[in-house]
N, C-alpha and C positions, 0 to 999 in steps of 0.2 A: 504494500500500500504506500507506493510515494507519497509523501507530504509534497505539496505547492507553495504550502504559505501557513505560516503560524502569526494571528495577530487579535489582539485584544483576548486570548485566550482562546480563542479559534485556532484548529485544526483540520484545516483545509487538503480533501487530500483525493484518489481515487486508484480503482481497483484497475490492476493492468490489462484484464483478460473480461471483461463483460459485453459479450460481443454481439449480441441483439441489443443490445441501448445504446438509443441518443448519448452523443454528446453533454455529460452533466460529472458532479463535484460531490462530492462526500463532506457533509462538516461536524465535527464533535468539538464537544466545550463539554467536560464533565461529564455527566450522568444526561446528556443531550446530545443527539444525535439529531442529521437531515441530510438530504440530497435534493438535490437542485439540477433540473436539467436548464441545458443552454441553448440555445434557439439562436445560431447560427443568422440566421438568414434575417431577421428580424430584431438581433441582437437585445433577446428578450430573456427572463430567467424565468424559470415554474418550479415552485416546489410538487416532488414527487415522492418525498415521504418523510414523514416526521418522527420523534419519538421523545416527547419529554420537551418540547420546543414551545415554551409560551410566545406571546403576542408580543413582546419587550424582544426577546432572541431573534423571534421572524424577522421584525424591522430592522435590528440590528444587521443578520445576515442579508440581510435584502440589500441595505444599503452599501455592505462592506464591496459584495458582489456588484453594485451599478458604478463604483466608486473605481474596483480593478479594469471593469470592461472599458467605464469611458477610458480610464488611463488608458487602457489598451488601443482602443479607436483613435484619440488624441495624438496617439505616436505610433501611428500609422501601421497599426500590428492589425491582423488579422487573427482566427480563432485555432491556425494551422501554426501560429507562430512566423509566419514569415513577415518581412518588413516590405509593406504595399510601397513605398515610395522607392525601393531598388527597381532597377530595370533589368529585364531579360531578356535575356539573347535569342 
């Protein structure tokens, strides 16, 4: 289970081999667990399952996640990791 990102106590992370699922993120904080799928194309996030995740924690990871994607978009990253502003031959 790679970790991605550890922050505010979040444990950001995802299974190497889950090969009929979208594109989505594992997050534990404690005794709280969730997974969030990522929507590529409309660069949108969905929770896809919870466990012990109050109403305080959703918003929290909701935000944390709109916060890395824009970073992400901002600096011209795409969701494959490549940098949109290089050119190809």
């Amino acid at each position: 289970m790679p970790t991605i990102l550890l922050i505010l106590g979040w444990r950001l992370f995802f299974y190497a081999n889950e090969r009929n699922e979208p594109i989505h993120v594992h997050c534990r904080k404690g005794n709280t667990e969730c997974k969030f799928w990522l929507d590529k194309d409309n660069f949108e996030i969905e929770e896809a399952f919870s466990f012990n995740l109050s109403p305080r924690d959703k918003r929290e990871i909701k935000k944390l996640f709109t916060n890395i994607l824009n970073t992400l978009n901002n600096n011209g990253m795409n969701f494959k990791g490549e940098n949109s502003n290089e050119k190809t031959s």
